[in-house]
C-alpha positions, 0 to 999 in steps of 0.5 A: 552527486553526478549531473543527469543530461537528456540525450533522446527524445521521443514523442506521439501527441495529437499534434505531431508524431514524432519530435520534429512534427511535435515542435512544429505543432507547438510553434504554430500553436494548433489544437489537435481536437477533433470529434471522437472517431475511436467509438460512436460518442454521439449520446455522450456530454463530451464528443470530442477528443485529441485524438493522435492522427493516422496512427497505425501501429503496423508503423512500428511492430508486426501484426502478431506483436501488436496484438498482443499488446495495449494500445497504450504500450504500443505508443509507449515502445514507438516513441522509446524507439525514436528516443533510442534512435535518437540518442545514438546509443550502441547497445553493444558498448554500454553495460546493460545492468547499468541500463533500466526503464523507468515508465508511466501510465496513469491508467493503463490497458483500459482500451483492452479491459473495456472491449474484454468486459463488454465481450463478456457482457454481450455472451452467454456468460462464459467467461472466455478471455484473453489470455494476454487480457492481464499483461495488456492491461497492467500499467508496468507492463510499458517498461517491461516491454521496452527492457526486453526490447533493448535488453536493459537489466537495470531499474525497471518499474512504473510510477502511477500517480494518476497526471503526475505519473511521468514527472514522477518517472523523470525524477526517479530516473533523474535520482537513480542516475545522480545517485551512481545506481545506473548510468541510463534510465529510458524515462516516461509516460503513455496513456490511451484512454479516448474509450467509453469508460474514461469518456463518460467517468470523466464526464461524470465528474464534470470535469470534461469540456463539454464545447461539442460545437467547437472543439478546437477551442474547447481547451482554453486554460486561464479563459473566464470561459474556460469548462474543463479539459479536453481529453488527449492520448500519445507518449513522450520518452527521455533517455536520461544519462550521466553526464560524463557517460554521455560526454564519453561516447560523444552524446548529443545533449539536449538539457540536464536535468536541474532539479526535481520534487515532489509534494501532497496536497493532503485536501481532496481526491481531485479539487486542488487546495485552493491557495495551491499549496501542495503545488507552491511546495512543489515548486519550492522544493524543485527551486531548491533541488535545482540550488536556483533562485525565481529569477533563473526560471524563463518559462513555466509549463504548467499544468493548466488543464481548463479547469475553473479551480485548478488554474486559479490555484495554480497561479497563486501557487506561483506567484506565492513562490515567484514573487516579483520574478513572476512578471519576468517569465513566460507561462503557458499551458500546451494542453491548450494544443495538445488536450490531457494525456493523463500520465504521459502529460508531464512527459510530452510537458517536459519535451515541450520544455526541452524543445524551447530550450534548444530552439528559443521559443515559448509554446503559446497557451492558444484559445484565449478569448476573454480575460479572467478577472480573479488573474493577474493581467500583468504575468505573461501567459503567452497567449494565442502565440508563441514567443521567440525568447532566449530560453535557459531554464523551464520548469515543469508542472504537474498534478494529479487526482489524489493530491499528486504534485510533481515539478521538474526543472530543464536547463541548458547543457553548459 
């Protein structure tokens, strides 16, 4: 099958817009949360968010095109914009039918239903909508807008598989390229959801920190003192290519893509079984998929949201797969920095990957205070600070509600 290589990068965290103002934010190891700004959260459990800073989509789009469209899908189509640029296609000597869009959200236009459900509730009971309320809302309607945009005519859907999403996005477009179906696949995932309605479901759930006093440390996986994750928004994009296309027209390449997999826990809508199963089949298969053994790994970034359970069952997942290899690699969680973006997390993880590879460093799992005795003292968790290490290979995880387990392994264009 042919090789697949990343030729453009694009990311909006609340650490950084844009790929330069991201690395930096990984290498210095800062937290982007801050208190809630978006809607007065002041009766809610959690008050705090990462929120992006100063973002204003008149950046990127006219007044009239940003209103037709979601937040979501306006970060979807800045970052597919700085990837394009990025990657130097000309769009006037590729063959667009070869070209697609394969995009993620895990929730979709939720800013526009909840403002279009609250104008009805707060009326008279006229239902009067928004004309454009259903193409904003749609999770799909990302890719859409970024096909029309550059006139791509290939592949073009939305993976939803709730934190899994934009992994799985990658590894569909890393398939139809090694598979000869296109040439060009623009790859993954965009999530606003810093709104009443994903506030106050998650914390429902309790699965939200609620560390309102201080927020910058609220996201501490792999911490004994560890409540739950810190809710994120952004978009990372790829463009993903063929290799000998991209070598072709003289393309930057960042990485190829090694290997992909994707599994099930088959045990609970949102607890993670607890040996972490479903993510050691994952991890298996993605090893397999990459025809690489434990030891070719340098630096796993997992999917360590701050939940009691879900980074427990991680590590044994790894070290269940990692063996002895497992105290010779780096592992750290940049959610600890950039919180939870949900279906654009496995994108912005992925770049975060990428970027470590291209520059030597591992990105550090910050807010580290007090050791959790149920883990293992001797793995590396890249605590508080990054490392400079040389970097050939990262492996990227990531998990959602329904059981969803989806790896990917980078590694450097040789």
């Amino acid at each position: 099958m042919r090789r697949v290589v990343v030729t453009g990068l694009g990311a909006l965290t609340p650490i950084g817009k844009g790929i330069a103002a991201y690395k930096k934010g990984l290498q210095e190891g800062v937290s982007g949360a801050v208190d809630i700004s978006q809607f007065d959260a002041s009766k809610f459990k959690c008050r705090f968010a990462c929120e992006l800073p100063a973002f204003d989509p008149l950046d990127y789009m006219d007044r009239r095109a940003a209103r037709r469209l979601d937040l979501f899908a306006i970060y979807a189509l800045a970052t597919a914009d700085e990837a394009m640029k990025d990657s130097g296609l000309d769009l006037e000597k590729i063959d667009l039918d070869r070209a697609g869009v394969i995009y993620s959200s895990g929730i979709g236009g939720m800013i526009t239903l909840e403002k279009e459900v609250e104008g009805f509730a707060l009326g008279n009971g006229t239902p009067r909508y928004n004309p454009f309320l259903i193409p904003k809302m749609i999770c799909d309607i990302a890719p859409g807008h970024i096909s029309m945009k550059y006139g791509f005519r290939g592949i073009n859907y939305a993976t939803v598989s709730a934190c899994a999403s934009s992994t799985h996005s990658i590894m569909n477009a890393f398939d139809y390229i090694r598979w000869g179906r296109n040439d060009i696949i623009i790859a993954g995932g965009a999530e606003a959801v810093i709104t009443k309605i994903a506030v106050g479901g998650f914390s429902a759930m309790k699965a939200l920190s609620t560390r309102n006093d201080d927020p910058k440390t609220a996201s501490r996986p792999f911490d004994l003192d560890r409540d739950g994750f810190v809710l994120g928004e952004g978009s990372g994009t790829l463009v993903l290519e063929e290799l000998e296309h991209a070598k072709k027209r003289g393309a930057k390449i960042y990485a190829e893509v090694a290997g992909v997999a994707a599994t099930a826990d088959a045990y609970h809508i949102t607890a993670p079984h607890p040996e972490g199963l479903g993510a050691a089949n994952s991890m298996r298969l993605v090893l397999e998929d990459a025809k690489m053994n434990p030891g070719e790994i340098d630096y796993i970034n997992v999917h360590g949201t701050s939940t009691p359970l879900g980074d427990i069952a991680e590590v044994k997942a790894i070290q269940k797969v990692f063996g002895e290899a497992a105290y010779n690699l780096n592992i750290s969680s940049t959610k600890s920095m950039t919180g939870h973006l949900l279906g654009a997390a496995g994108a912005i993880e992925a770049i975060a990957g990428i970027l470590a590879i291209n520059h030597n460093f591992v990105p550090p799992t910050i807010n580290h205070f007090t050791d959790d005795p149920e883990l293992d003292p001797r793995l590396d968790f890249t605590f508080n600070q990054a490392q400079q290490k040389e970097v050939n290979a990262v492996l990227s995880n990531t998990f959602g509600f329904g059981g969803h387990n989806a790896s990917v392994i980078m590694k450097k264009y040789k």
